[in-house]
Structure formats: C-alpha cells, structure tokens
PDB file of N, CA, C and O in Angstrom:
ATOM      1  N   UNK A   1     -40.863 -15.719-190.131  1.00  0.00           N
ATOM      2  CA  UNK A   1     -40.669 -16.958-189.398  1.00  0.00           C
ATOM      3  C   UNK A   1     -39.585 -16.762-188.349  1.00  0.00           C
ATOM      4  O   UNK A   1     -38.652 -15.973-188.495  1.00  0.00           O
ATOM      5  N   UNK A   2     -39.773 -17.536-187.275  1.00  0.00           N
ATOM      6  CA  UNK A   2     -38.380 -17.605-186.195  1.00  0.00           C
ATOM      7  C   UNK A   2     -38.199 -18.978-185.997  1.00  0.00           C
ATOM      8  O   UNK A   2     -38.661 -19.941-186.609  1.00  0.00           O
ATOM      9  N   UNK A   3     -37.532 -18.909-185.144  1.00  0.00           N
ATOM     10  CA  UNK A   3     -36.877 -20.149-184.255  1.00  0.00           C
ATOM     11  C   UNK A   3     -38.131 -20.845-183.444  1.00  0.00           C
ATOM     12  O   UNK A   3     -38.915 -20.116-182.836  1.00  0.00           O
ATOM     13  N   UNK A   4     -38.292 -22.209-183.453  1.00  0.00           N
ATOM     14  CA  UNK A   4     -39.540 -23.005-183.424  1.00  0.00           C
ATOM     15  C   UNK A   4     -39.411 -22.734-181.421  1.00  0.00           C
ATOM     16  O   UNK A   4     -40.373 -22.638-180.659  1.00  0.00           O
ATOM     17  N   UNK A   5     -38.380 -22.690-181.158  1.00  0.00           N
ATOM     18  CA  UNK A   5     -38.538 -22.518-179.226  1.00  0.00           C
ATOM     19  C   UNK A   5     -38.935 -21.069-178.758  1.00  0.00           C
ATOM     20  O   UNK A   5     -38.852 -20.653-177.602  1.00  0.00           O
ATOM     21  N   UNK A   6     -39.551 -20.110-180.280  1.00  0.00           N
ATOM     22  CA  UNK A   6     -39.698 -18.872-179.401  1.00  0.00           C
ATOM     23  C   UNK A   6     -41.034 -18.456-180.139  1.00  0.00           C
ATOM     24  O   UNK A   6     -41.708 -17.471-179.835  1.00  0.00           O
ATOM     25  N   UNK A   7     -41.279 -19.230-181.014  1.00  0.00           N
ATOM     26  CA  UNK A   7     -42.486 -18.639-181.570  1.00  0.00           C
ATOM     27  C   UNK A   7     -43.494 -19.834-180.706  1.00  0.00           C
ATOM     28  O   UNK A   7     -43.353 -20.881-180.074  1.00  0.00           O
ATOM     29  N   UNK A   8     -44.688 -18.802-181.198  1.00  0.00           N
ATOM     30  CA  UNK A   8     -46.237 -18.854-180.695  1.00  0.00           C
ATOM     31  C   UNK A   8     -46.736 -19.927-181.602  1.00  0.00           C
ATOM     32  O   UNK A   8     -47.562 -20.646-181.039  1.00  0.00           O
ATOM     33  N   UNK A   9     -46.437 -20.305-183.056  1.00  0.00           N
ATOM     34  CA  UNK A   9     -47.254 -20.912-183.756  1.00  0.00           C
ATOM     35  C   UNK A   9     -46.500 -21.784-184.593  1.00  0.00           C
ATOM     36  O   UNK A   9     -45.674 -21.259-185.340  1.00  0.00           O
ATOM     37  N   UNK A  10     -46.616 -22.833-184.602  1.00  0.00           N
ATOM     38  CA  UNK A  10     -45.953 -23.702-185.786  1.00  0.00           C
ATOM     39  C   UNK A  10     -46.697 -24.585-186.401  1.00  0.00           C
ATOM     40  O   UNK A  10     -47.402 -25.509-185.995  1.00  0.00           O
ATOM     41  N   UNK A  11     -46.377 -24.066-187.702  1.00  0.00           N
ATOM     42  CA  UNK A  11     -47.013 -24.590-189.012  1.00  0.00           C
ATOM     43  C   UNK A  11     -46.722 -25.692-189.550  1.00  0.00           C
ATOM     44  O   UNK A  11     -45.507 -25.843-189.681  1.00  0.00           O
ATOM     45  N   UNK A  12     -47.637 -26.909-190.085  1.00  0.00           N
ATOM     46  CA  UNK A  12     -46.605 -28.093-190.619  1.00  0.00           C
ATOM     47  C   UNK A  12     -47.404 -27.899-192.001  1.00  0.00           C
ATOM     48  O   UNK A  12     -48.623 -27.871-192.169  1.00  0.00           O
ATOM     49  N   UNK A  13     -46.516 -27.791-192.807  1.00  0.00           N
ATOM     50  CA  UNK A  13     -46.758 -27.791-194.776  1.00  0.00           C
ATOM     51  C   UNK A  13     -45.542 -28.712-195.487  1.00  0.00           C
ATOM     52  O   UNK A  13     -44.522 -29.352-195.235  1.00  0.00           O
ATOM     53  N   UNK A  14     -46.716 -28.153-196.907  1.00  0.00           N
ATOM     54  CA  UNK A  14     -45.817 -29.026-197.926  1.00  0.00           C
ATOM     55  C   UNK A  14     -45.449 -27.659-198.414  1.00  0.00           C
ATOM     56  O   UNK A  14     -46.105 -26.671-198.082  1.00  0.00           O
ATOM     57  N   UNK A  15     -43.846 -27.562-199.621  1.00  0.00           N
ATOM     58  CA  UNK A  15     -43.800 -26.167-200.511  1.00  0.00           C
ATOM     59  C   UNK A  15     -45.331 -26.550-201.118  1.00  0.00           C
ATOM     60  O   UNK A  15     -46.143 -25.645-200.924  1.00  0.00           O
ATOM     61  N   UNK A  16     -45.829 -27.658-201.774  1.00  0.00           N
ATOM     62  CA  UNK A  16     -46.700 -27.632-202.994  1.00  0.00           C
ATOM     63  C   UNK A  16     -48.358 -27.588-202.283  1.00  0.00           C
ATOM     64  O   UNK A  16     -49.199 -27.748-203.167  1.00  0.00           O
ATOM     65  N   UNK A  17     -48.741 -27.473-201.399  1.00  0.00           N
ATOM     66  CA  UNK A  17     -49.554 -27.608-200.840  1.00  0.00           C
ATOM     67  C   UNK A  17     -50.505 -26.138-200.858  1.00  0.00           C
ATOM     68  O   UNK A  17     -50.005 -25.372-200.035  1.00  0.00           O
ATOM     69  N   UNK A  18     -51.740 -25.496-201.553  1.00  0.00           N
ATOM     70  CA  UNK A  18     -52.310 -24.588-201.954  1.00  0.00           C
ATOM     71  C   UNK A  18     -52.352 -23.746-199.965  1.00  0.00           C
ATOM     72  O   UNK A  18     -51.665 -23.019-199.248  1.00  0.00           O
ATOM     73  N   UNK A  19     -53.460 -24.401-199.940  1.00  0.00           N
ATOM     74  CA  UNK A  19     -53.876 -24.493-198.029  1.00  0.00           C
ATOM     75  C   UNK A  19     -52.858 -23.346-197.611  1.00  0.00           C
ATOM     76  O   UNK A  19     -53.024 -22.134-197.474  1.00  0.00           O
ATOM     77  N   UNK A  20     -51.372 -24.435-197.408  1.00  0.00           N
ATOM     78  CA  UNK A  20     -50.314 -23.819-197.016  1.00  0.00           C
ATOM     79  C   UNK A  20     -49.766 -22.508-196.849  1.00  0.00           C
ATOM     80  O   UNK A  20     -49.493 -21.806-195.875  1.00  0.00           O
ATOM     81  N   UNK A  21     -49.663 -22.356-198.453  1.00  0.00           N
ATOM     82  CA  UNK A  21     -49.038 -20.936-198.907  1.00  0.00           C
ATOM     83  C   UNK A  21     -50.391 -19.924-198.533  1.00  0.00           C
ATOM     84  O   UNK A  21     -50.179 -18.711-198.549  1.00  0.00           O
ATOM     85  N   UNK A  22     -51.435 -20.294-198.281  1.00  0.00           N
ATOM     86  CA  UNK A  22     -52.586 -19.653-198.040  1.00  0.00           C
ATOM     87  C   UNK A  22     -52.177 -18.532-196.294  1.00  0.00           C
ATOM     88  O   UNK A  22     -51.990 -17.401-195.846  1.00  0.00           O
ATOM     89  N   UNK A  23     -52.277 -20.166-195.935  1.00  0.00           N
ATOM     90  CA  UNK A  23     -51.714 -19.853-194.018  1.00  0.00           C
ATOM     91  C   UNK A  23     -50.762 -18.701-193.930  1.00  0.00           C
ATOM     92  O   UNK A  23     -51.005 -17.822-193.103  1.00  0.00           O
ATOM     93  N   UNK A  24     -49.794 -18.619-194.629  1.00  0.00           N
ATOM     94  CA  UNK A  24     -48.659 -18.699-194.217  1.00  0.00           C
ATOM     95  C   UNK A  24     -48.831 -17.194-194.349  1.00  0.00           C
ATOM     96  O   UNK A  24     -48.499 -16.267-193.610  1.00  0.00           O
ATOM     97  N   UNK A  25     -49.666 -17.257-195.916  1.00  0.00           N
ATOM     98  CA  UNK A  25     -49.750 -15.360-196.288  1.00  0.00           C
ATOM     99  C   UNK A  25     -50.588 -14.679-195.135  1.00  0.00           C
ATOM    100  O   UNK A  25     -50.283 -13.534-194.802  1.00  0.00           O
ATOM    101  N   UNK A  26     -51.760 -15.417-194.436  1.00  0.00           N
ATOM    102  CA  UNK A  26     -52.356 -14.867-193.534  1.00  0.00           C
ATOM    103  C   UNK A  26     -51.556 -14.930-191.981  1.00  0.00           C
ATOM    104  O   UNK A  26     -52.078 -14.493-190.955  1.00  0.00           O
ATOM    105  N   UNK A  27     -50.916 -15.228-192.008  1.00  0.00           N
ATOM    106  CA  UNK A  27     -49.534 -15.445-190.883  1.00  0.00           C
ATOM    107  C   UNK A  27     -49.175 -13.991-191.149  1.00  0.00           C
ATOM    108  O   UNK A  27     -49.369 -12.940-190.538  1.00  0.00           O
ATOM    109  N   UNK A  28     -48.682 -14.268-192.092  1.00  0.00           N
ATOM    110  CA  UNK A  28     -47.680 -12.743-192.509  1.00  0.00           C
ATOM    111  C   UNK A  28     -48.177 -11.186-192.757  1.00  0.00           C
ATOM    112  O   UNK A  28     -47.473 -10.177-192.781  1.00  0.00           O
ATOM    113  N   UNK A  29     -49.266 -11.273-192.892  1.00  0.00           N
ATOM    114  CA  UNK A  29     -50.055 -10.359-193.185  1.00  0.00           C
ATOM    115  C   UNK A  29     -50.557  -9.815-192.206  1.00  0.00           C
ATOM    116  O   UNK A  29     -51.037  -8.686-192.302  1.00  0.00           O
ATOM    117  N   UNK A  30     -50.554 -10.539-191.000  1.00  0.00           N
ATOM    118  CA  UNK A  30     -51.068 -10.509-189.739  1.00  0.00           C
ATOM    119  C   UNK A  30     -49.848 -10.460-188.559  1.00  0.00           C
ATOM    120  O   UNK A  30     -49.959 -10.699-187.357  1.00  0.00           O
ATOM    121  N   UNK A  31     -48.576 -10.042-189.378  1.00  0.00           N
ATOM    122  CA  UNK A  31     -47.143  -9.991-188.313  1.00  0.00           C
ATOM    123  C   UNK A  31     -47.432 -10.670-187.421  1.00  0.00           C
ATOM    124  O   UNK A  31     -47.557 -10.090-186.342  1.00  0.00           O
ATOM    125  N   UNK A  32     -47.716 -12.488-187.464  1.00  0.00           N
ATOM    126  CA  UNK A  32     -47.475 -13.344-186.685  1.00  0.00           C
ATOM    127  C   UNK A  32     -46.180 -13.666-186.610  1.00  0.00           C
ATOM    128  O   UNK A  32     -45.626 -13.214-187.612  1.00  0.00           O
ATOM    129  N   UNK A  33     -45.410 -14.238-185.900  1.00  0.00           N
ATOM    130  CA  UNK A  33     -44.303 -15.019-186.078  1.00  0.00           C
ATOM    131  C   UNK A  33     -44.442 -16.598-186.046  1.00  0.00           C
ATOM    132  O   UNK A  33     -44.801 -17.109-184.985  1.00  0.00           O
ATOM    133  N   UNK A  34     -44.194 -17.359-187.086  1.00  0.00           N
ATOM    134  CA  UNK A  34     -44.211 -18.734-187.099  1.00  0.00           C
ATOM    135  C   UNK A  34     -43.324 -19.652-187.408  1.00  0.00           C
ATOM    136  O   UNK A  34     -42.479 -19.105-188.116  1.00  0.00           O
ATOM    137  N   UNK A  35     -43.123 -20.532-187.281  1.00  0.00           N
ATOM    138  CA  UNK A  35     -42.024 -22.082-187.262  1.00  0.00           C
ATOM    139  C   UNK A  35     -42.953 -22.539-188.752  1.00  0.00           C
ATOM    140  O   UNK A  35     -44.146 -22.828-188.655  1.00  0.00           O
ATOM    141  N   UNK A  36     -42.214 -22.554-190.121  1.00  0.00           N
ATOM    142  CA  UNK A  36     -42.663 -23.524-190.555  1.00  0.00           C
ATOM    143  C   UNK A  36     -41.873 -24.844-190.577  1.00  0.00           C
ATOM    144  O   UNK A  36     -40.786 -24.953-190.009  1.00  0.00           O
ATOM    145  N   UNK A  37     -42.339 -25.630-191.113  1.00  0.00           N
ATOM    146  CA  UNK A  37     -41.906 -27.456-190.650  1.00  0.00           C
ATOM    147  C   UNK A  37     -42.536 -27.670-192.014  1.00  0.00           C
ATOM    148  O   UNK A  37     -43.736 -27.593-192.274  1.00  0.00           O
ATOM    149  N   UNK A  38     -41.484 -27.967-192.890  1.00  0.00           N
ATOM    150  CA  UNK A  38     -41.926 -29.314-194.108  1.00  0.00           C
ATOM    151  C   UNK A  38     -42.227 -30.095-194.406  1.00  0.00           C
ATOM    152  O   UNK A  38     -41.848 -30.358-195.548  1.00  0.00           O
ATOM    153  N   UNK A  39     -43.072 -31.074-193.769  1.00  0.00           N
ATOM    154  CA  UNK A  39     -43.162 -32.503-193.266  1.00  0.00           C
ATOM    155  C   UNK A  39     -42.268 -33.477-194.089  1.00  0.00           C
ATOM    156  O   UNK A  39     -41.720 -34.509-193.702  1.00  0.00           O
ATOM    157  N   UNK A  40     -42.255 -32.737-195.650  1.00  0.00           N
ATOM    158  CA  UNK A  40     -41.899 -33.715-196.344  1.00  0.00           C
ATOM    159  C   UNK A  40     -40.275 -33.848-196.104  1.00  0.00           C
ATOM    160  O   UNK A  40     -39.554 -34.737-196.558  1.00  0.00           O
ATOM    161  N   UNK A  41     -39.909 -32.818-195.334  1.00  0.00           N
ATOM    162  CA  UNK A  41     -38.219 -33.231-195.105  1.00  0.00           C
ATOM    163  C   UNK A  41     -37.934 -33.686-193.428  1.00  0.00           C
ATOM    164  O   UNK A  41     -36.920 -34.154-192.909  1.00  0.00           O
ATOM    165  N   UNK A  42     -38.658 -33.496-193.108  1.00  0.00           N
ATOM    166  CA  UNK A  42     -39.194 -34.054-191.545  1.00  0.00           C
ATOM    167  C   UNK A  42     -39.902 -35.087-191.243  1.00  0.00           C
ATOM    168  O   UNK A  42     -41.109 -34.848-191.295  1.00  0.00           O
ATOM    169  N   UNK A  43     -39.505 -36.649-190.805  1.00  0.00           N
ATOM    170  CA  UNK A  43     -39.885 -37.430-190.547  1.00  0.00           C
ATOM    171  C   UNK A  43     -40.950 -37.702-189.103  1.00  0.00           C
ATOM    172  O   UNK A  43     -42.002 -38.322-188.944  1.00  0.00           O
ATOM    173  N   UNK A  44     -40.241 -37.056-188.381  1.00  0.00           N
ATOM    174  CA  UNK A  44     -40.875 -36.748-186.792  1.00  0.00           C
ATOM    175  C   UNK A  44     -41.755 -35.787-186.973  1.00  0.00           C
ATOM    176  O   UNK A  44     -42.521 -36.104-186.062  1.00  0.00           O
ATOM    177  N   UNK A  45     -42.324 -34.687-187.535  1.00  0.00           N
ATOM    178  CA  UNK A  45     -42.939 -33.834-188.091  1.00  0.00           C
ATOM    179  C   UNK A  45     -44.047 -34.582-188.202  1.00  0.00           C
ATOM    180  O   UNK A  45     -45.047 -34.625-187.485  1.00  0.00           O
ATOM    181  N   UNK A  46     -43.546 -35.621-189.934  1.00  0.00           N
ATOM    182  CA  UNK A  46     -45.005 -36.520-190.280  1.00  0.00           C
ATOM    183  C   UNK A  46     -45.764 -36.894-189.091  1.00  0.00           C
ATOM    184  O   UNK A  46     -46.956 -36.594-189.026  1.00  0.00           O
ATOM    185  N   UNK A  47     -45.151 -37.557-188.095  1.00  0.00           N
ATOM    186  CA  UNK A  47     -45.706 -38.730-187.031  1.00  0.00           C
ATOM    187  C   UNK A  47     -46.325 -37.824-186.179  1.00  0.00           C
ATOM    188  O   UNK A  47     -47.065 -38.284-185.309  1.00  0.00           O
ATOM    189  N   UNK A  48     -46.113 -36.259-186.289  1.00  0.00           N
ATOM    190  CA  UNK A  48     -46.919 -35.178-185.265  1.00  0.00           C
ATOM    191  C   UNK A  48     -48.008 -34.643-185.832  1.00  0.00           C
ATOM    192  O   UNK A  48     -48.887 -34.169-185.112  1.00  0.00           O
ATOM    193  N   UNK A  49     -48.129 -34.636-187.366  1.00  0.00           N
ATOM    194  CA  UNK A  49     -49.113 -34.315-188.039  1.00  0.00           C
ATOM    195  C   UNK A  49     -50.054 -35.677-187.884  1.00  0.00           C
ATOM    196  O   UNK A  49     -51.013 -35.480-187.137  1.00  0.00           O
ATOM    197  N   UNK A  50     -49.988 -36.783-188.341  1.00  0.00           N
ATOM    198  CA  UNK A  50     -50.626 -37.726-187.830  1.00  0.00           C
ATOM    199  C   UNK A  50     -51.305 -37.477-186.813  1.00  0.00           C
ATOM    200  O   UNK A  50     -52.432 -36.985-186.751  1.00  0.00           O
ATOM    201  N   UNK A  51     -50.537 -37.857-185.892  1.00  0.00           N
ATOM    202  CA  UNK A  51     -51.059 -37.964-183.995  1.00  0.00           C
ATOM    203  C   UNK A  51     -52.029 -37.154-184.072  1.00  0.00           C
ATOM    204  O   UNK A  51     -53.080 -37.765-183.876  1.00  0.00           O
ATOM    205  N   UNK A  52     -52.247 -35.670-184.335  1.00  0.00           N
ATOM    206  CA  UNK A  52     -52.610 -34.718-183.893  1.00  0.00           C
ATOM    207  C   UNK A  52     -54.544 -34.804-184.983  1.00  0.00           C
ATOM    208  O   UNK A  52     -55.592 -34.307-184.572  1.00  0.00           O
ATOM    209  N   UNK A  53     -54.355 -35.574-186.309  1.00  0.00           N
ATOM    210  CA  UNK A  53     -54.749 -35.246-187.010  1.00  0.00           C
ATOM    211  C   UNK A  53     -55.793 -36.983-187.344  1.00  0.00           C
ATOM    212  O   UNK A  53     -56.246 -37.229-188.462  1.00  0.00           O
ATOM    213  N   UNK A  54     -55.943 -37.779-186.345  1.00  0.00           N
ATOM    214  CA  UNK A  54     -56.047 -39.019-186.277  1.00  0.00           C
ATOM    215  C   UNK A  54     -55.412 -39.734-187.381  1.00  0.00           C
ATOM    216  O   UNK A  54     -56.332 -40.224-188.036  1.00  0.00           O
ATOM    217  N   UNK A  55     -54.110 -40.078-187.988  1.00  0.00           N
ATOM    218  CA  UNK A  55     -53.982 -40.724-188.698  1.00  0.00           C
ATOM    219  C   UNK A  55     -53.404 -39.871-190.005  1.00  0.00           C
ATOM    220  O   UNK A  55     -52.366 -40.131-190.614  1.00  0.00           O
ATOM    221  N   UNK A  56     -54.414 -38.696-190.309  1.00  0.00           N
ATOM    222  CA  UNK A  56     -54.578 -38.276-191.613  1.00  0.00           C
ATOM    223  C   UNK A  56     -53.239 -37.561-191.586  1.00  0.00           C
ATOM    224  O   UNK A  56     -52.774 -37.336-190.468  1.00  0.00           O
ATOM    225  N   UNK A  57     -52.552 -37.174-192.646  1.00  0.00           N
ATOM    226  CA  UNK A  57     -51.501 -36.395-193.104  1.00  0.00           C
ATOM    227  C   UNK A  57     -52.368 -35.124-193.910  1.00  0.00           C
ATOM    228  O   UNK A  57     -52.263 -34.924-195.120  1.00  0.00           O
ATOM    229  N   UNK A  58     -52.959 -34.575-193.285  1.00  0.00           N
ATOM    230  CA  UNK A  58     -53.525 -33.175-193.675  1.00  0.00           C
ATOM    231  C   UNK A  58     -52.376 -31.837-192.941  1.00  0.00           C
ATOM    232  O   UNK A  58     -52.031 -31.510-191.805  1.00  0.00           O
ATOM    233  N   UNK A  59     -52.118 -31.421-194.209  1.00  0.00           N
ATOM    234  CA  UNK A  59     -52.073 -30.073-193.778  1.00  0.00           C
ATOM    235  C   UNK A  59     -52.280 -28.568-194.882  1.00  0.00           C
ATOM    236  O   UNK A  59     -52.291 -28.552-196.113  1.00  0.00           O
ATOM    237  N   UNK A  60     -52.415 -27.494-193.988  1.00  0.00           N
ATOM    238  CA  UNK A  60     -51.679 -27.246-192.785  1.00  0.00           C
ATOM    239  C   UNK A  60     -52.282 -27.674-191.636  1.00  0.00           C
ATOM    240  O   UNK A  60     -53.484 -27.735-191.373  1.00  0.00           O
ATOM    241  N   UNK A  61     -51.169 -28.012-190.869  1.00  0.00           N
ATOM    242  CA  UNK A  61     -51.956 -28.340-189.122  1.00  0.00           C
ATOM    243  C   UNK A  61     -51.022 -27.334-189.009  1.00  0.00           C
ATOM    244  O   UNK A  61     -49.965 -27.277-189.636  1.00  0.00           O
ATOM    245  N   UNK A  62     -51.591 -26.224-187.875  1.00  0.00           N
ATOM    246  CA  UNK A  62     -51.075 -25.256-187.283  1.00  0.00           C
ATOM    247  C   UNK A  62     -51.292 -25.491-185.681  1.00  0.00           C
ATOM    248  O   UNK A  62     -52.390 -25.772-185.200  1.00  0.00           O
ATOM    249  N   UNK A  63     -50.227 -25.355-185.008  1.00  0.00           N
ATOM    250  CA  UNK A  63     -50.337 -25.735-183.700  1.00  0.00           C
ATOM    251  C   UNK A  63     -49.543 -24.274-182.887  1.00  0.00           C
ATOM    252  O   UNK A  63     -48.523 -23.605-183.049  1.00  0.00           O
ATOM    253  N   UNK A  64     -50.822 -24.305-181.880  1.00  0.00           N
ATOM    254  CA  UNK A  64     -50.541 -22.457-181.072  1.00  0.00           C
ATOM    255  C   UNK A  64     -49.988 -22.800-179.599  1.00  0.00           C
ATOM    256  O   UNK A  64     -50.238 -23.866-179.036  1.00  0.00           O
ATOM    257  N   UNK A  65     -49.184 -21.740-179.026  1.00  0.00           N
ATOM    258  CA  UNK A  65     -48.317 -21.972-177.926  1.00  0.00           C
ATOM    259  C   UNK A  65     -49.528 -22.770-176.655  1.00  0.00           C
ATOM    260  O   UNK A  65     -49.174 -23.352-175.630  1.00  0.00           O
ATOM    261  N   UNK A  66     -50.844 -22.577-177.088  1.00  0.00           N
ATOM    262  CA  UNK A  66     -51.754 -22.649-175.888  1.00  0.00           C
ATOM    263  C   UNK A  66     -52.045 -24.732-176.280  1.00  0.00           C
ATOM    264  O   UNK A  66     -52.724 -25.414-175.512  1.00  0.00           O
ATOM    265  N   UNK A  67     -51.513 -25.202-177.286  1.00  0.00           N
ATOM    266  CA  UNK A  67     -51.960 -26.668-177.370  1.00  0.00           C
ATOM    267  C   UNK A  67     -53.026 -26.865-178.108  1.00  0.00           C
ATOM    268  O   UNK A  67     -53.463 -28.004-178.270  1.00  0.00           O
ATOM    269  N   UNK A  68     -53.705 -25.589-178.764  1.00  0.00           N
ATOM    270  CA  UNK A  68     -54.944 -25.929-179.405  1.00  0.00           C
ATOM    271  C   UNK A  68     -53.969 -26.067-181.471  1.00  0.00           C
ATOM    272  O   UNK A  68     -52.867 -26.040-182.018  1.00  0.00           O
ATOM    273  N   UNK A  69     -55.116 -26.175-181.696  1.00  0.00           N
ATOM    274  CA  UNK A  69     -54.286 -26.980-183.514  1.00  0.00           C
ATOM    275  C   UNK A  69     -55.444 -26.270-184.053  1.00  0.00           C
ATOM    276  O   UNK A  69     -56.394 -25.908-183.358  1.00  0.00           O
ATOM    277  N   UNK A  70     -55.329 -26.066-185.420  1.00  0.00           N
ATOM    278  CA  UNK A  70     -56.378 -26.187-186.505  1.00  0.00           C
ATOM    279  C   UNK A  70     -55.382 -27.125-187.888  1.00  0.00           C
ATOM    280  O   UNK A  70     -54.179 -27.301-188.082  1.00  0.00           O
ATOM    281  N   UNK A  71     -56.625 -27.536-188.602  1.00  0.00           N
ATOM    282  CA  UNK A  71     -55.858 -28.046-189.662  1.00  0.00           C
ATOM    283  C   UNK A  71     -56.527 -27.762-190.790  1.00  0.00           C
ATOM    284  O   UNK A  71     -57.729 -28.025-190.739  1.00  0.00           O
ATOM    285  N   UNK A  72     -56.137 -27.325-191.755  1.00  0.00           N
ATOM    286  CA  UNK A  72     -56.698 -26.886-193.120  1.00  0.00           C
ATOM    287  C   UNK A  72     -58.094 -25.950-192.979  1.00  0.00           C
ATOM    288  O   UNK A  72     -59.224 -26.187-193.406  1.00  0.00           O
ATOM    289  N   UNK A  73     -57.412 -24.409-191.958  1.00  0.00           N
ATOM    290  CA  UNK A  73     -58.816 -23.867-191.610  1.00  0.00           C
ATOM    291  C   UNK A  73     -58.815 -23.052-192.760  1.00  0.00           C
ATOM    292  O   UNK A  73     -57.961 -23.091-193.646  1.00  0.00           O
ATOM    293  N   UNK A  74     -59.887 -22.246-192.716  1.00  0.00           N
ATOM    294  CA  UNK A  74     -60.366 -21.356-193.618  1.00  0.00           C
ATOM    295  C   UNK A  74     -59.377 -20.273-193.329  1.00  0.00           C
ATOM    296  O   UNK A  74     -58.611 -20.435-192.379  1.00  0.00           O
ATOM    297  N   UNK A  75     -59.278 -18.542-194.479  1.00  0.00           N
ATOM    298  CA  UNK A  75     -59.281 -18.006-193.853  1.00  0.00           C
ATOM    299  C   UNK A  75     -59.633 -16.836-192.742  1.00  0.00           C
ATOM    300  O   UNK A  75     -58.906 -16.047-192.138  1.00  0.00           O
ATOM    301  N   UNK A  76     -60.995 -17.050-192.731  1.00  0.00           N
ATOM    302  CA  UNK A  76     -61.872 -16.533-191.775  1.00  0.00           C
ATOM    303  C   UNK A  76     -61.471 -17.406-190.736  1.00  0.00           C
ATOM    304  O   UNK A  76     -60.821 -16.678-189.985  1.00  0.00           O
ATOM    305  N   UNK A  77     -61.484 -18.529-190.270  1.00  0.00           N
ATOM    306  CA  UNK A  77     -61.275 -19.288-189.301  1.00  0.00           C
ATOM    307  C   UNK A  77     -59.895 -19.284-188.485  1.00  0.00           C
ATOM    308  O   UNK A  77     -59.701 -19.528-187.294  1.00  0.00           O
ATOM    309  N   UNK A  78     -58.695 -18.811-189.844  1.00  0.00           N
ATOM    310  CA  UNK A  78     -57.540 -18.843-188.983  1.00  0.00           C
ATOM    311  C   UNK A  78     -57.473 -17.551-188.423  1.00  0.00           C
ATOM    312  O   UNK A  78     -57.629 -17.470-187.205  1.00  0.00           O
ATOM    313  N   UNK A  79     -57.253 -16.433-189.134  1.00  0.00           N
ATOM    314  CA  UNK A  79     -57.551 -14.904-188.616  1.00  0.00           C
ATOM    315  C   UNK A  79     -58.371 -14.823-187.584  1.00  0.00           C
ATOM    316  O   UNK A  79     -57.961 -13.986-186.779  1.00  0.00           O
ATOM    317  N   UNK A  80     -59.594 -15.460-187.187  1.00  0.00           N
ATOM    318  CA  UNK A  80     -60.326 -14.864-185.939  1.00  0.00           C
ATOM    319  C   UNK A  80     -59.242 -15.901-184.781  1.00  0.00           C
ATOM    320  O   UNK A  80     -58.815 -15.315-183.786  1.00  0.00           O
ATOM    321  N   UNK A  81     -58.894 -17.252-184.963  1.00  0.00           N
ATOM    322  CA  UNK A  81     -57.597 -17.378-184.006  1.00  0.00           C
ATOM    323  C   UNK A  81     -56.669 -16.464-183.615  1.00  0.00           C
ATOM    324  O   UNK A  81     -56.315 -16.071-182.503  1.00  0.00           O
ATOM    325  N   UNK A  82     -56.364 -16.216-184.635  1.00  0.00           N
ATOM    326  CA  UNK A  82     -55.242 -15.105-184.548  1.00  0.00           C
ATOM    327  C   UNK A  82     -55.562 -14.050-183.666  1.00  0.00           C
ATOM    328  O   UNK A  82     -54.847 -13.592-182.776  1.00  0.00           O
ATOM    329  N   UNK A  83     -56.917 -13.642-184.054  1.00  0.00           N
ATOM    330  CA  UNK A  83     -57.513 -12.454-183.277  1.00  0.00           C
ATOM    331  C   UNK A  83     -57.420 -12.837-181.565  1.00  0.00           C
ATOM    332  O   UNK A  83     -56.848 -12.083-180.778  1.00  0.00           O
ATOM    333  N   UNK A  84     -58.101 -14.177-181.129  1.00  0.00           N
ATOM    334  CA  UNK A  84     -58.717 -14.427-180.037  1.00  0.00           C
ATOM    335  C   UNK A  84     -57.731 -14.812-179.326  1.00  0.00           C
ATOM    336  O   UNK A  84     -58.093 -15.058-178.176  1.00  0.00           O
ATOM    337  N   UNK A  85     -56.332 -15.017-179.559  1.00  0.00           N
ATOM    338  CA  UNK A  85     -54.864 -15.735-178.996  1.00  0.00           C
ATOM    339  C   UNK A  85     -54.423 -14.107-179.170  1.00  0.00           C
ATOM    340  O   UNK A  85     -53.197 -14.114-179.059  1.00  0.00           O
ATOM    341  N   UNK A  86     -54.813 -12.920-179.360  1.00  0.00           N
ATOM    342  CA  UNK A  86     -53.860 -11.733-179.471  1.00  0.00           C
ATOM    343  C   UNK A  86     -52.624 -12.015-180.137  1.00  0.00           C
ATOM    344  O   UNK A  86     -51.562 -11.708-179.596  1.00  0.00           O
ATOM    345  N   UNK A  87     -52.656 -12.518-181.152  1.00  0.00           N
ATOM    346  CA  UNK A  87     -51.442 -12.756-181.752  1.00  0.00           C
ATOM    347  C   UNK A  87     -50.575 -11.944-182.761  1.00  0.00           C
ATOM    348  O   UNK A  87     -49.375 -11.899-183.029  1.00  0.00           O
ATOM    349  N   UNK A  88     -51.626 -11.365-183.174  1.00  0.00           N
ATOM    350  CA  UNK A  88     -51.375 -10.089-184.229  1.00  0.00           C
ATOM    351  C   UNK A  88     -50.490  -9.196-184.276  1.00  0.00           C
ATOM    352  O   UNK A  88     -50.318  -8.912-183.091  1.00  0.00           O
ATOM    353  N   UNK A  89     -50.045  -8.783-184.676  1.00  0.00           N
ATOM    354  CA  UNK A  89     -48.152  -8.433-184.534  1.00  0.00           C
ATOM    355  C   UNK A  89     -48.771  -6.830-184.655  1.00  0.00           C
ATOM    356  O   UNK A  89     -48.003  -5.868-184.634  1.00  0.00           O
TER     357      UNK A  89
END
C-alpha cells in the first residue's frame, strides 16, 4: 500500500469483508500499489462508496487513477484490469 495522492488504485473495504481480503491479495500478488480506505472508520469514504455505487454500500469498490471503479469484481475480472491499465508491478 502507499500514500492515497500517489497511488493508481484505491480500495474501499471492511477488515471483515471476504471480497476484500480477496482484492487486496490479488493487488499484492500483482505488485500493484494501493490506498486502502476502511469505510468503516471513514465517514466521507462511506458517502464515496455510495455515490459511486448508487446508494449501495458494497464493497470492495476499487477506484483506478483513469476514473473507472469496479465493485465486488471477480478475480478474473480484477486481474484482466490490472492487465489492461498496465498496472502490474
């Protein structure tokens, strides 16, 4: 993980959230660098997961330097992002 003004990708999770710890291993596994965000200790966080997510408090919502999001992808779905953003460390 880095500093949320220099990384490419930021993650919004719960610790208890399966999804999450899922992302995060395919983050890492894939020498991404990412911002995670707790929602649950982050109030402004919640209201971005919302917005982004119509309403719903789903996550992970993962949001990439380019403005595009996924939320609770697979991980076939997040890895070929990863792939197609060259993100891969």
């Amino acid at each position: 993980m880095s500093d949320q003004n220099n990384s490419q990708v930021v993650v919004y999770s719960t610790t208890w959230c399966p999804d999450c710890i899922m992302a995060k291993k395919v983050l890492d596994s894939m020498k991404v660098e990412y911002t995670d965000i707790n929602i649950e200790r982050d109030p402004d966080a919640v209201e971005t997961v919302l917005s982004i997510n119509n309403g719903s408090r789903s996550v992970p919502t993962i949001v990439f330097a380019d403005g595009s999001t996924l939320t609770e992808p697979s991980v076939v779905v997040l890895r070929n992002r990863i792939e197609e953003l060259n993100l891969a460390g």
